[in-house]
C-alpha positions as a Markdown table, in Angstrom:
| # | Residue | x | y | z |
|---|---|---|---|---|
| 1 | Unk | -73.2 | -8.3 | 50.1 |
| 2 | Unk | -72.2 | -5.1 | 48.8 |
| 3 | Unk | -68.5 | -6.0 | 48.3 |
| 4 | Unk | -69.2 | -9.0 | 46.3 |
| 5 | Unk | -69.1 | -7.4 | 43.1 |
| 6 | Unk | -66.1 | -5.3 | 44.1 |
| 7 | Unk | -63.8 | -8.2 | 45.2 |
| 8 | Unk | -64.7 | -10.4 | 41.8 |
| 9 | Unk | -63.9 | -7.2 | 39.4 |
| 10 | Unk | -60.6 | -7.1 | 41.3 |
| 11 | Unk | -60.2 | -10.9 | 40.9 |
| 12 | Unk | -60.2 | -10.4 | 37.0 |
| 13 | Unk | -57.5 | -8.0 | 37.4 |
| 14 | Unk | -55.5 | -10.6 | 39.8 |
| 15 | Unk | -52.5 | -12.6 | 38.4 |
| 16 | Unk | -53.6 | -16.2 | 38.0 |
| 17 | Unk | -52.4 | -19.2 | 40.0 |
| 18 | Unk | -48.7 | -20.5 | 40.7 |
| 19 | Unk | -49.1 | -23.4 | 38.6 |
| 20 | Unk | -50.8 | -21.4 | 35.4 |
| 21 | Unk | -48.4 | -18.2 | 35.8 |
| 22 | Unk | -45.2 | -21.3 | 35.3 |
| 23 | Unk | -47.1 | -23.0 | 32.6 |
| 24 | Unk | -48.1 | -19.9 | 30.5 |
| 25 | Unk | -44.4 | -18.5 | 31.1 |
| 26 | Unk | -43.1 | -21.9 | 30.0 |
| 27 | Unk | -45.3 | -21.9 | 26.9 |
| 28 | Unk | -44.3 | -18.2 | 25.8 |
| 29 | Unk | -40.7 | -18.7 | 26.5 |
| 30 | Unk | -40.4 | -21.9 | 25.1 |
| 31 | Unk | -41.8 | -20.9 | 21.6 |
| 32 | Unk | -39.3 | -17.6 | 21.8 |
| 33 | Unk | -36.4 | -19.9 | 22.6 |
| 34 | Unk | -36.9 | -22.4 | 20.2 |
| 35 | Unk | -37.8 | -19.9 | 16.9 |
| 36 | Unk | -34.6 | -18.0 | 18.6 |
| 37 | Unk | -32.4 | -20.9 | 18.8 |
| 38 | Unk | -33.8 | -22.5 | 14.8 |
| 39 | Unk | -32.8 | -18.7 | 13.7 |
| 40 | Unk | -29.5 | -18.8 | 15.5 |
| 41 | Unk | -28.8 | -22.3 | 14.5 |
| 42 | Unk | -29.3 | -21.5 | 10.7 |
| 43 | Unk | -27.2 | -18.7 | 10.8 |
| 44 | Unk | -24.4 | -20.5 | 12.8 |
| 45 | Unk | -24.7 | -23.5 | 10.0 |
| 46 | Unk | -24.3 | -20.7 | 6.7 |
| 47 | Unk | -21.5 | -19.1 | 8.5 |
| 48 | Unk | -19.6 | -22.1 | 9.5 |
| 49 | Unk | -20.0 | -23.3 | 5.9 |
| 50 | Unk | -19.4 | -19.8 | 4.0 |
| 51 | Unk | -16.0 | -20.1 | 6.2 |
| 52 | Unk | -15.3 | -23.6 | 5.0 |
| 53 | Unk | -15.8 | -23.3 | 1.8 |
| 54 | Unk | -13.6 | -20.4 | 1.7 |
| 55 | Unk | -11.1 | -22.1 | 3.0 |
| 56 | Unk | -11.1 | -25.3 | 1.2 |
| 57 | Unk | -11.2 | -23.3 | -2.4 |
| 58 | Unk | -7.8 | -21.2 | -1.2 |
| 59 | Unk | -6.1 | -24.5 | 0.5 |
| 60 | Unk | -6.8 | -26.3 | -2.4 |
| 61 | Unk | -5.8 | -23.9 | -5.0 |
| 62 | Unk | -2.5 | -23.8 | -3.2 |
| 63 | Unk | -2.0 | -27.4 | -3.3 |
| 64 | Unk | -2.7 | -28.1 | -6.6 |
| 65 | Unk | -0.5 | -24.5 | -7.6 |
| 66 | Unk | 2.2 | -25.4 | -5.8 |
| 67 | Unk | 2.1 | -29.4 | -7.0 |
| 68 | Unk | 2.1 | -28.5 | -10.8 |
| 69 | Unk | 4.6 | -25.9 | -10.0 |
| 70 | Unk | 7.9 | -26.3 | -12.5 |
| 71 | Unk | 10.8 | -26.0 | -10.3 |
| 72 | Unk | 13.9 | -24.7 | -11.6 |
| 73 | Unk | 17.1 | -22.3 | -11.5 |
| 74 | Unk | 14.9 | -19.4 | -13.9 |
| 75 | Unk | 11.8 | -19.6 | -11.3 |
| 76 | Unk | 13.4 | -19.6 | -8.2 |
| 77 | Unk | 13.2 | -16.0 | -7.5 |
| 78 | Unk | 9.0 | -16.6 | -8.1 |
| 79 | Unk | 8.6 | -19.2 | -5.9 |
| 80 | Unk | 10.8 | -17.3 | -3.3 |
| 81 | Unk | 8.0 | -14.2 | -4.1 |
| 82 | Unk | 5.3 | -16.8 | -3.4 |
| 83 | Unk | 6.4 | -18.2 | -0.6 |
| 84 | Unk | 7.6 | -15.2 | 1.1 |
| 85 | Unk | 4.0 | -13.6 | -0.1 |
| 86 | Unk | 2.1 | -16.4 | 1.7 |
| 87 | Unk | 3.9 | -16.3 | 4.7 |
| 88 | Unk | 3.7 | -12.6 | 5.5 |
| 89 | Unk | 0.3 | -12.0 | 4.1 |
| 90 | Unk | -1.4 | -14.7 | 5.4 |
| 91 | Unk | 0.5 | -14.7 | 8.8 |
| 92 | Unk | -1.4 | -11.2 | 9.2 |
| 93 | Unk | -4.6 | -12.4 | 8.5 |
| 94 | Unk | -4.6 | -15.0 | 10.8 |
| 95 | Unk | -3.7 | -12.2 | 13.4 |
| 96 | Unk | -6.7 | -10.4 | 12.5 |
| 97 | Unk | -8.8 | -13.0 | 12.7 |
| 98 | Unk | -7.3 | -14.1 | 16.2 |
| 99 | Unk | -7.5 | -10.5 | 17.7 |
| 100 | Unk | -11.8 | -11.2 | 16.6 |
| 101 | Unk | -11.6 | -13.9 | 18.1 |
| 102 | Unk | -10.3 | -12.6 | 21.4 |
| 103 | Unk | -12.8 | -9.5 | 20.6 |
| 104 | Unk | -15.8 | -12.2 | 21.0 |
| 105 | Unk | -14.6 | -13.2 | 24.2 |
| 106 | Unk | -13.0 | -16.0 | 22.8 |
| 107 | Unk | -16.0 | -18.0 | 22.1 |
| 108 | Unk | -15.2 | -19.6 | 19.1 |
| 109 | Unk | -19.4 | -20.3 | 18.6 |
| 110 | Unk | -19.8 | -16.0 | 19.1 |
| 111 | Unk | -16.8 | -15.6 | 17.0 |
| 112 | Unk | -18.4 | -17.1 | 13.7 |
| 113 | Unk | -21.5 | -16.1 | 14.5 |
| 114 | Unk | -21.3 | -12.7 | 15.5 |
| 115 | Unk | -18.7 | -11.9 | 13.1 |
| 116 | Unk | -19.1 | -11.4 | 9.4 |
| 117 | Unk | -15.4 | -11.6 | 8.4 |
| 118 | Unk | -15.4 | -11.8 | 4.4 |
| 119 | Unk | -17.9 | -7.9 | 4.8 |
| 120 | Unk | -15.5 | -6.4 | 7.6 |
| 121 | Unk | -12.6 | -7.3 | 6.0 |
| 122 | Unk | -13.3 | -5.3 | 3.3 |
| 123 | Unk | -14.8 | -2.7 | 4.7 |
| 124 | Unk | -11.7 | -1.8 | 7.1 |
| 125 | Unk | -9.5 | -1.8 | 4.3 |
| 126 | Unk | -11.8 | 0.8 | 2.2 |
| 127 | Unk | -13.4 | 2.6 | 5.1 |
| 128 | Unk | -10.8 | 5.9 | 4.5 |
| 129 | Unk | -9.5 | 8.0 | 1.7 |
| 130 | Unk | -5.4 | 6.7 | 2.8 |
| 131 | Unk | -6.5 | 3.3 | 3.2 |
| 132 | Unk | -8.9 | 3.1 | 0.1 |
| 133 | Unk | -5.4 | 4.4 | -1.9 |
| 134 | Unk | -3.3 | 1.2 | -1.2 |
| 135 | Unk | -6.6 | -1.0 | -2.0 |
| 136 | Unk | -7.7 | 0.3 | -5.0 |
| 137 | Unk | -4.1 | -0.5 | -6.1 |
| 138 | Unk | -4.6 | -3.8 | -5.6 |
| 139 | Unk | -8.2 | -4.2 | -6.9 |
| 140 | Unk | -7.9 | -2.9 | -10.2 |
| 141 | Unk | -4.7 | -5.1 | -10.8 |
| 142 | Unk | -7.0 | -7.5 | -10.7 |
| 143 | Unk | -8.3 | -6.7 | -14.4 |
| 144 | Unk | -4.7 | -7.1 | -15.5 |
| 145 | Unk | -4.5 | -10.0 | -13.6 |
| 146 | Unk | -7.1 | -11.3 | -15.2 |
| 147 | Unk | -6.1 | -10.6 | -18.9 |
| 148 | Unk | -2.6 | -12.1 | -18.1 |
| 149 | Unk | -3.6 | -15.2 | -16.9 |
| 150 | Unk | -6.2 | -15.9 | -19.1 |
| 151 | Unk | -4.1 | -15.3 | -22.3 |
| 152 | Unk | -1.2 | -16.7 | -21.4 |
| 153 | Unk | -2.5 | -19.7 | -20.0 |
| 154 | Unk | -4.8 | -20.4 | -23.1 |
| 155 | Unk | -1.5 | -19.6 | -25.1 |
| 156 | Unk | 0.5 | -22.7 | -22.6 |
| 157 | Unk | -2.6 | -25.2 | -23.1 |
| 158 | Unk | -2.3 | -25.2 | -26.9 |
| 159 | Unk | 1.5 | -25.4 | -26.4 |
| 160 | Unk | 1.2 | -28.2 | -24.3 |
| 161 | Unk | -1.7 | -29.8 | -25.9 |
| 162 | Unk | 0.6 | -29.6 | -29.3 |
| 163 | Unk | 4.0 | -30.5 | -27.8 |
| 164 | Unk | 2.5 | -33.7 | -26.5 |
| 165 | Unk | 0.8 | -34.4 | -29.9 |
| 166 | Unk | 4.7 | -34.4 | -31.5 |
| 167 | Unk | 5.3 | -36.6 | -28.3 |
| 168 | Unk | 2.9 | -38.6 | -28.9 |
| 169 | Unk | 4.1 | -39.3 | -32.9 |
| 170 | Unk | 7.3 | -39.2 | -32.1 |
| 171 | Unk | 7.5 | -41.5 | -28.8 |
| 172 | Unk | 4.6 | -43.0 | -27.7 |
| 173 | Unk | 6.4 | -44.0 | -25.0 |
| 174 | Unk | 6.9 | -40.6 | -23.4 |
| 175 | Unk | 4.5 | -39.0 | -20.6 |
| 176 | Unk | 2.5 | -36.3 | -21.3 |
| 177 | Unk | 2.9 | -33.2 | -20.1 |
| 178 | Unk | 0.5 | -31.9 | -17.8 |
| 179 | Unk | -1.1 | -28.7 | -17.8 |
| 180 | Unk | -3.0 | -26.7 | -14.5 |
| 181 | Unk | -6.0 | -24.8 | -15.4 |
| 182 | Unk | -5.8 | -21.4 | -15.2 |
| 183 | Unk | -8.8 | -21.3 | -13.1 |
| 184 | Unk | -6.9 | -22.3 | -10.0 |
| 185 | Unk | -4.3 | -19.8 | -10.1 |
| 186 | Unk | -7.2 | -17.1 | -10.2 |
| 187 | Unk | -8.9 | -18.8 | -7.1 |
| 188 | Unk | -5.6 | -18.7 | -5.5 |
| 189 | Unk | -4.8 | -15.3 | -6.2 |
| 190 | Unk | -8.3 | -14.0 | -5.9 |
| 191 | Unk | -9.6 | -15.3 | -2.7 |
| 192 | Unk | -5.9 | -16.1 | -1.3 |
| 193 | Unk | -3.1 | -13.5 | -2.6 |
| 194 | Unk | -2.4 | -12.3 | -5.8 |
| 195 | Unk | 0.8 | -12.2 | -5.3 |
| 196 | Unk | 1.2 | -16.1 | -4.2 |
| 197 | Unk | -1.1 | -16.7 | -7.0 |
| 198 | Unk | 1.0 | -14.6 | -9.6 |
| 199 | Unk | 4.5 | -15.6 | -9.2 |
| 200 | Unk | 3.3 | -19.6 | -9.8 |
| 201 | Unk | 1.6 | -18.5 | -12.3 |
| 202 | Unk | 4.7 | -17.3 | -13.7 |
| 203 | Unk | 6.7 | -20.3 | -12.9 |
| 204 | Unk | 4.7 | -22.7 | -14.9 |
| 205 | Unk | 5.6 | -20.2 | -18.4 |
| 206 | Unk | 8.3 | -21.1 | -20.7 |
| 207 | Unk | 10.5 | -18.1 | -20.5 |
| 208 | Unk | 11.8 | -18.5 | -23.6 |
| 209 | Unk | 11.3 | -15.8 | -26.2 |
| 210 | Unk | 8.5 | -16.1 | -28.7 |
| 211 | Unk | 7.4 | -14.6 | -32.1 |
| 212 | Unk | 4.3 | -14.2 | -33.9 |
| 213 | Unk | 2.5 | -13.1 | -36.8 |
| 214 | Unk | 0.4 | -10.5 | -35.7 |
| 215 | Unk | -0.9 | -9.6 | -32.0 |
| 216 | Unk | -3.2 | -12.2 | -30.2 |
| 217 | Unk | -6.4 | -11.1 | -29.1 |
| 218 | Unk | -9.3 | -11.7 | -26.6 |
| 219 | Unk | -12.8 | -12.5 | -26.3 |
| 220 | Unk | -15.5 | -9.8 | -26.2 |
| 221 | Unk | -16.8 | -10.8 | -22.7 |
| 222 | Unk | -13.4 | -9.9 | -21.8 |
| 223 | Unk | -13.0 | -6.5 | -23.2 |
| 224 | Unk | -16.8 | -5.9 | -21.9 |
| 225 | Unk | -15.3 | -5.9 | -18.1 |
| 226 | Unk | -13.5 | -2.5 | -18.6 |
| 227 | Unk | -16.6 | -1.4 | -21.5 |
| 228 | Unk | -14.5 | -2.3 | -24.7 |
| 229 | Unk | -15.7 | -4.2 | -27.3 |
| 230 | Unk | -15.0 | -4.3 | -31.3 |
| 231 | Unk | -18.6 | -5.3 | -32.3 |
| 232 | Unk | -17.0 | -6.5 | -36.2 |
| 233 | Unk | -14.2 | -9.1 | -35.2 |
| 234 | Unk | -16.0 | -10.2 | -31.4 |
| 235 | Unk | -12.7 | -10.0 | -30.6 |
| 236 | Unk | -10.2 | -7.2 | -29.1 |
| 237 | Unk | -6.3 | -6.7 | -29.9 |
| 238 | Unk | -4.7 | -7.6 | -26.3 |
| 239 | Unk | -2.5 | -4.8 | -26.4 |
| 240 | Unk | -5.3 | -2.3 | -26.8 |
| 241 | Unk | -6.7 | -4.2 | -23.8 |
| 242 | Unk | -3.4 | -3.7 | -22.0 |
| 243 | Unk | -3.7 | 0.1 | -22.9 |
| 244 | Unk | -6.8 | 0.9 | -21.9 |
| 245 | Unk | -6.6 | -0.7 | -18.6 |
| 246 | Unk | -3.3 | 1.0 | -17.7 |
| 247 | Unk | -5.3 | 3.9 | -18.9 |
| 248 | Unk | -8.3 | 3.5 | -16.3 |
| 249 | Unk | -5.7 | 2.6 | -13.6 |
| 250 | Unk | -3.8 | 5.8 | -14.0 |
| 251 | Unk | -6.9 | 8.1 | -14.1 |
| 252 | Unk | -7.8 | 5.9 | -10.9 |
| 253 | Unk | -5.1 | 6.8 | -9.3 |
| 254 | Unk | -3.9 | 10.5 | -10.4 |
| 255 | Unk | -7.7 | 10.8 | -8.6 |
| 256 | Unk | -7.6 | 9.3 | -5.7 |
| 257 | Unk | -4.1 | 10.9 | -4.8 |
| 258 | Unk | -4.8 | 14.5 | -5.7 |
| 259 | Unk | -6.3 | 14.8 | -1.9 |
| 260 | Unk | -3.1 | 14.1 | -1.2 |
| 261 | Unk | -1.4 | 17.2 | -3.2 |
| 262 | Unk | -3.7 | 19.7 | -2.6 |
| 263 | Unk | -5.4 | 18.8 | 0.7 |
| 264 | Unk | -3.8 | 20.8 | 3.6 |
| 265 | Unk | -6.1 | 18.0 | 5.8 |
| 266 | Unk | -4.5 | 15.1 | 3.7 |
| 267 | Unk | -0.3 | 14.7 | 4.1 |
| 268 | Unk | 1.8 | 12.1 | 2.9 |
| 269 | Unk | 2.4 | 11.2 | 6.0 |
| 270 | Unk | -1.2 | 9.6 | 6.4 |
| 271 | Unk | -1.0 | 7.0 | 3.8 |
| 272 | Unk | 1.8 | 5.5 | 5.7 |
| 273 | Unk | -0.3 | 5.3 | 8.6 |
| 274 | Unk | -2.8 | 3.9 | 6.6 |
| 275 | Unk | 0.0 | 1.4 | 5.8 |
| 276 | Unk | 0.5 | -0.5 | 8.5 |
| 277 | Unk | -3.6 | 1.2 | 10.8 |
| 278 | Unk | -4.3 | -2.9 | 11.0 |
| 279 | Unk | -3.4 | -6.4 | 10.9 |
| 280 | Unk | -6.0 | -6.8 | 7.8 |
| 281 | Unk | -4.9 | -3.6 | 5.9 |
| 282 | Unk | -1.1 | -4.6 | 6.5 |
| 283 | Unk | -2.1 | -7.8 | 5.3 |
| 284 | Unk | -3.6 | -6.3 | 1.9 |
| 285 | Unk | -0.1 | -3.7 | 1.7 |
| 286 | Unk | 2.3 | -6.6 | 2.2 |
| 287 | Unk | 0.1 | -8.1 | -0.5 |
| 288 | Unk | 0.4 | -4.7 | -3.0 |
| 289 | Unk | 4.3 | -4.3 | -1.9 |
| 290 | Unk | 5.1 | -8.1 | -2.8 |
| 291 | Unk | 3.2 | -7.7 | -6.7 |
| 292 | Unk | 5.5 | -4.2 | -7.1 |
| 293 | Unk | 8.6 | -6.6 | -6.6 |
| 294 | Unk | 6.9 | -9.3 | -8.9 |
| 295 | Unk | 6.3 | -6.8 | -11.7 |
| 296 | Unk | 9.8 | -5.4 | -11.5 |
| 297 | Unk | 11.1 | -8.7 | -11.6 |
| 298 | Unk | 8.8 | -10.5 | -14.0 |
| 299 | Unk | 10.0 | -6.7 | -16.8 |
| 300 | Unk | 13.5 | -6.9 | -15.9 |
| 301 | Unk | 13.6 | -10.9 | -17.0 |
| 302 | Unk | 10.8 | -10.7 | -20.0 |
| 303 | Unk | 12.4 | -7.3 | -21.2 |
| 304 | Unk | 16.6 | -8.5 | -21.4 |
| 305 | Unk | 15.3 | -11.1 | -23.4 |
| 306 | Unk | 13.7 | -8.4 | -25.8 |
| 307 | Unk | 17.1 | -7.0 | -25.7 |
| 308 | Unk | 15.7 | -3.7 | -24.1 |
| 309 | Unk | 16.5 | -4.1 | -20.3 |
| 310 | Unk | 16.2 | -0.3 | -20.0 |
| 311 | Unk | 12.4 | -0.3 | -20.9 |
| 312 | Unk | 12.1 | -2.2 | -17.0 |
| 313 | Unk | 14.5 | 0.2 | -15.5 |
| 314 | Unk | 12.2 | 3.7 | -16.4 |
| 315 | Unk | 9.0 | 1.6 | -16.2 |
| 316 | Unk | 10.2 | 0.1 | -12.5 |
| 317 | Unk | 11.8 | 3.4 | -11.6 |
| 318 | Unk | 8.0 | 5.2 | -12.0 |
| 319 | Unk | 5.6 | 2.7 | -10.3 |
| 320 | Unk | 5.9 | 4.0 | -6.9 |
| 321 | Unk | 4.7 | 7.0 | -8.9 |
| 322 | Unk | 2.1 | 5.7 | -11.6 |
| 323 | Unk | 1.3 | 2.9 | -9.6 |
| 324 | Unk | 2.1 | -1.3 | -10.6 |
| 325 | Unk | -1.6 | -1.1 | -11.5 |
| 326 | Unk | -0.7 | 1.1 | -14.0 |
| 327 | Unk | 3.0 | 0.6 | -15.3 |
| 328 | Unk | 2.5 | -3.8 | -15.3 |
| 329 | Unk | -0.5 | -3.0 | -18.0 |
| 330 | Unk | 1.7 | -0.5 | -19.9 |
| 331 | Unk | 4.8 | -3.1 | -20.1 |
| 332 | Unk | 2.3 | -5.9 | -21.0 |
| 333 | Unk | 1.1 | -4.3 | -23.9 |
| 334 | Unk | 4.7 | -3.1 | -25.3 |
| 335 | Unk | 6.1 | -6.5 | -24.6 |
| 336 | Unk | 2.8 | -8.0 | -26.9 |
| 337 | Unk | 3.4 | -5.1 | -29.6 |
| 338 | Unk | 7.8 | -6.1 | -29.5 |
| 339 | Unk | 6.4 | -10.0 | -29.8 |
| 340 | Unk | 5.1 | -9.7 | -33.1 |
| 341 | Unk | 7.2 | -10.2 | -36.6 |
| 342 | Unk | 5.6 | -8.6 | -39.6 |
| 343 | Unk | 6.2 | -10.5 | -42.5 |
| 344 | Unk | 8.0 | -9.0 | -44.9 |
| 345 | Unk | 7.1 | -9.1 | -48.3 |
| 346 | Unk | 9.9 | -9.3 | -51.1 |
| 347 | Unk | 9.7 | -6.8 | -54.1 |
| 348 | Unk | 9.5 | -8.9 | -57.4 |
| 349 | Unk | 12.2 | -8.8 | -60.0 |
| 350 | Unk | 11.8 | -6.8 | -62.6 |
């Protein structure tokens, strides 16, 4: 009698039956897995479709690029850039993304879930002082980049819009000329390779020389991405534009490679490691090297024309020292200053 009440307070403490253990478990893990597996799922779903998207702007952009693409004897040497660009670039990004791959234990479902590529590629290409010095190169190109295309191609739509006007008067008959958004090229160049998107850029201009009245300028919202504005006018001179953002790519870069000068931890010798430290980050320099060649080549053809050849032979000469981030700007802005033709005005007879 006495051990009654013992043996039923142990009883409370007891696990319960077979049956109601496998049934609770089942329950618990069951609700785990399946909030687990919604969670997972979601994820896997924004992943696979961030890396489709991706994918379909820059394969898209390169078809419609490369499609509206004039092909000719004065362009060849930019579609050779572009080509030669997309191969090399690209071929080392796919070997990045195939040594992840392998790093997930090849599981291609792991792989895209596990992996944010768009955040580490970036990262392991700014993550160090030596590596951060070839990137920044390219990044604040970009701003020039920008400018460029957007003026120029404004400059080509209301050449072509007006050439097929004439056409139009002229010859009914004849097709129109067609005319690619700029838009693509800066998808292209931007989320593919700015130096595949440059060069066909470049091979859609006429390379004939041009005059004009005064120099062209840009919107405000423009200038406001490097903090200019003219408040009066709305508008900015473009060669100002070109000079200021030479201006913030040289203090950019006199910055980031002092370490190198003074630093007795920092040598030369580390920022060609940095160079080639992995597939990404060679991907990114082949990228840089490729736009240095397309800036020499894009002053030494713009420049003859001006009949001043030797302006791209000192400007081409310094950019391994001043940086294409910094000389291409510089030229841009000359070449807009050397485009215009004052008006002369003729003194009255007396």
């Amino acid at each position: 009698m006495g051990s009654e009440p013992i043996s039923h307070s142990f009883n409370c403490f007891d696990p319960p039956a077979d049956g109601q253990t496998k049934e609770a478990t089942m329950d618990s893990t069951g609700k785990t897995a399946t909030a687990s597996g919604a969670m997972d799922s979601t994820l896997y779903y924004k992943a696979v479709g961030s890396i489709a998207i991706y994918f379909a702007t820059v394969i898209s952009a390169l078809v419609v690029c490369i499609t509206r693409t004039r092909f000719s004897a004065s362009n060849a040497i930019y579609i050779l850039i572009a080509v030669s660009s997309l191969l090399t670039t690209w071929y080392y990004i796919l070997s990045w993304f195939k040594k992840e791959y392998e790093a997930h234990g090849s599981n291609l479902d792991r792989f895209i879930l596990e992996s944010d590529l768009f955040v580490q590629a970036y990262a392991i290409v700014t993550n160090t002082l030596p590596k951060w010095w070839w990137s920044s190169q390219l990044l604040i190109l970009t701003g020039t980049a920008l400018t460029c295309w957007s003026v120029e191609g404004q400059s080509l739509r209301l050449e072509t819009t007006t050439l097929n006007q004439q056409n139009k008067r002229s010859s009914p008959q004849q097709p129109t000329k067609s005319w690619t958004p700029t838009w693509w090229f800066v998808l292209l160049g931007f989320f593919g390779s700015m130096s595949v998107g440059g060069p066909l850029f470049l091979a859609q201009l006429d390379p004939t020389k041009k005059t004009r009245p005064h120099a062209r300028t840009v919107p405000l919202f423009l200038a406001l991405l490097i903090l200019l504005g003219e408040k009066r006018f709305l508008t900015v001179s473009l060669p100002v534009l070109y000079f200021v953002l030479a201006l913030i790519a040289l203090v950019s870069h006199v910055m980031y490679t002092l370490p190198f000068v003074f630093s007795p931890i920092m040598q030369p010798s580390t920022l060609y490691r940095a160079l080639w430290f992995n597939h990404c980050q060679t991907s990114i320099s082949a990228d840089l090297v490729f736009n240095n060649l397309l800036a020499a080549v894009y002053m030494f053809q713009s420049s003859r024309q001006l009949g001043k050849p030797h302006v791209a032979v000192i400007l081409t000469l310094v950019m391994p020292i001043l940086s294409v981030s910094t000389v291409l700007p510089l030229y841009l802005g000359w070449k807009e200053r050397q485009s215009v033709v004052k008006e002369t005005v003729k003194p009255k007879k007396a």
